[in-house]
N, C-alpha and C positions, 0 to 999 in steps of 0.2 A: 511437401509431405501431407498425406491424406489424414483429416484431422481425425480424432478418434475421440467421440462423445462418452464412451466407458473409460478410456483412460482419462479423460480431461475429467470428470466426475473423480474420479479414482485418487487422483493426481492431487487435489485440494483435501489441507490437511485436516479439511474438518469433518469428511467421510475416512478418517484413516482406521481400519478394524472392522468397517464392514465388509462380509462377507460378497463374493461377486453377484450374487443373485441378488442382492438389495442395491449393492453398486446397476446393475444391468437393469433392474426397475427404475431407478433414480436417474441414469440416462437418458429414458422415453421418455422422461415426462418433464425433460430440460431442454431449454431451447441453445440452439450453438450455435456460434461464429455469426452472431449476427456482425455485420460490417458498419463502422462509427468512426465518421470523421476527425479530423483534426479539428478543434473549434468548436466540436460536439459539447452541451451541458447536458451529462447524463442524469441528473438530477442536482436540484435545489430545493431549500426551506417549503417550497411552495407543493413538492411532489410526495407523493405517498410511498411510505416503504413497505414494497410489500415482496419481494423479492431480494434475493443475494445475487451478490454479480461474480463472475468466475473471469480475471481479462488473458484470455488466450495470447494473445498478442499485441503489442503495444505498450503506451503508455499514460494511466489517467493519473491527474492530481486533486486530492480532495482537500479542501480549503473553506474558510469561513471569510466574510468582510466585518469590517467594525464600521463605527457611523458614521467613520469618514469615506467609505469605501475603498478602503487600503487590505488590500489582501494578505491572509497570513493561510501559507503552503500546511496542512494537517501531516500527511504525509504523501508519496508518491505509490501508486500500485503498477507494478510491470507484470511481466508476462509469470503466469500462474497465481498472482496476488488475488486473494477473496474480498469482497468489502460486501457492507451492510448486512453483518449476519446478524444482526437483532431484527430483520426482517420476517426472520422465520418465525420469529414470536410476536413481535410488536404489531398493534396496528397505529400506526400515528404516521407525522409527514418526516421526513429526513429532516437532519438539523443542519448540513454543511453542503457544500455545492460541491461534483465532481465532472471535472473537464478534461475531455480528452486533448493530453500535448503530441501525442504520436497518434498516427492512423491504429486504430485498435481493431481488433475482433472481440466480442463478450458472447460472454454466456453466463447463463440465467436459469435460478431453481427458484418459482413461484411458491408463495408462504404454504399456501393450503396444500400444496402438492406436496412438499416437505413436513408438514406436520401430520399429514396423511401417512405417510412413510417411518413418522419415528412412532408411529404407534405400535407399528410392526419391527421399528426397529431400536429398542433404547438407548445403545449404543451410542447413535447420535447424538443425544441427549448430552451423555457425557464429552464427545469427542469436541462438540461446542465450548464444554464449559473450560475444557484446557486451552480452547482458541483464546475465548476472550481475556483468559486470565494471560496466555501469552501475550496481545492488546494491550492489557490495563500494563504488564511491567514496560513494555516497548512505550506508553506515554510518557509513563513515571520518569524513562528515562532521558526521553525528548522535554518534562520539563525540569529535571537537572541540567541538560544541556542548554536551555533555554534561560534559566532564573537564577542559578548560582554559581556559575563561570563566566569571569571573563572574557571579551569579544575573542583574545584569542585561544583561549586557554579552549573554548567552545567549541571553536572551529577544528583543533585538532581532536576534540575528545570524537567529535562527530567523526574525523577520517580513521581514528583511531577503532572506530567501533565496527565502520564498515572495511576495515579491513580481516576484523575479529571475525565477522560474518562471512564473509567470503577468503577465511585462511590464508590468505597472501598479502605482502607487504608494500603488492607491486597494484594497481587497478585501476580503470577507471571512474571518473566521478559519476554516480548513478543519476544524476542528476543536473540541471542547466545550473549555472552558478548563482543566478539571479532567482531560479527558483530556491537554491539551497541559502540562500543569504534570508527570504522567507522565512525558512523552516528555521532556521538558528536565531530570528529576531533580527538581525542587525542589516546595516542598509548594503548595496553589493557594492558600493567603495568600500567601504569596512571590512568586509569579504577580501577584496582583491589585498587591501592595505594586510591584512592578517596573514594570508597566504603568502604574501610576498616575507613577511618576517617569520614567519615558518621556516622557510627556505634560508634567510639568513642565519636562522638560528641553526640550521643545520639537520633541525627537525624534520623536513621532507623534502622530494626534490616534485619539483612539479614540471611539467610539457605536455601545452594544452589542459586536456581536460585528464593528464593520466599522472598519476600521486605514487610515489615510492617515497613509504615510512621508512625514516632513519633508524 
């Protein structure tokens, strides 16, 4: 399908209310589909944020190291997901590394070019501020799952939450299991061990990577 640079502007919820003529400016002066490998680091601590990224297709994960160099998964961004919108304001370097685990397509609205455009359009302004604060709860809530639940008590509040999101009881896992053992803290034995007593418990049935809540 022929990709469409006003609806993929359009499409991300942090232009939602602008009128099409600020959407149809904000298209020209975005770049599209660039193509980014598997193995790809689209950025780390070391690169400058000066741009938002838009991932048309695919899928990136953004993640931090600690000083052992053990990686802990931020979150996952799939196709339509925004990242680094403090770009649009901030000048300083990223603080977490994002690596593409699926062959991706991005797209990209440079800072000046975006703060160019909210002058003319304030709306923005605001449409940001509901982003991030949707952000800060989506943390909040990854560290209750992360800091005050049990290994497994965690593991289900997570499948329980992505079920809430995506309306069904039936789905598959967004994500590799070893990335999601990451995202949860605990190691992907732990994972496996928990899932499997989920299932005894009668609390979900699992095959492969696809989860039906009891």
């Amino acid at each position: 399908m022929t990709h469409s640079p006003f609806k993929c502007v359009q499409g991300a919820p942090i232009f939602r209310g602008l009128d099409d003529a600020a959407i149809a400016e904000l298209a020209k002066i975005s770049v599209h589909q660039q193509v980014v490998k598997k193995g790809t680091v689209l950025y780390d601590p070391t690169t400058q944020l000066d741009r938002m990224m838009i991932v048309d297709q695919g899928r990136v994960k953004v993640y931090q190291l600690n000083e052992n160099g053990k990686e802990k998964v931020l979150y996952m961004l799939r196709d339509g997901a925004i990242d680094s919108e403090a770009a649009l304001f901030a000048n300083r370097n990223h603080f977490n590394y994002a690596e593409v685990v699926e062959d991706a397509k991005i797209c990209s609205i440079r800072r000046d070019d975006f703060q160019a455009l909210m002058h003319r359009e304030p709306a923005v302004a605001f449409n940001l501020l509901n982003i991030l604060g949707e952000r800060l709860t989506e943390l909040e809530s990854v560290s209750a799952l992360t800091g005050n639940l049990k290994s497994k008590n965690r593991v289900l509040a997570y499948l329980q939450q992505i079920g809430r999101e995506k309306q069904a009881a039936e789905f598959e896992l967004p994500v590799r299991k070893k990335e999601l053992a990451s995202f949860l803290g605990i190691t992907p034995e732990t994972l496996s061990r928990q899932l499997g007593q989920l299932v005894d418990d009668g609390l979900i049935a699992l095959a492969g990577k696809r989860v039906t809540l009891r």
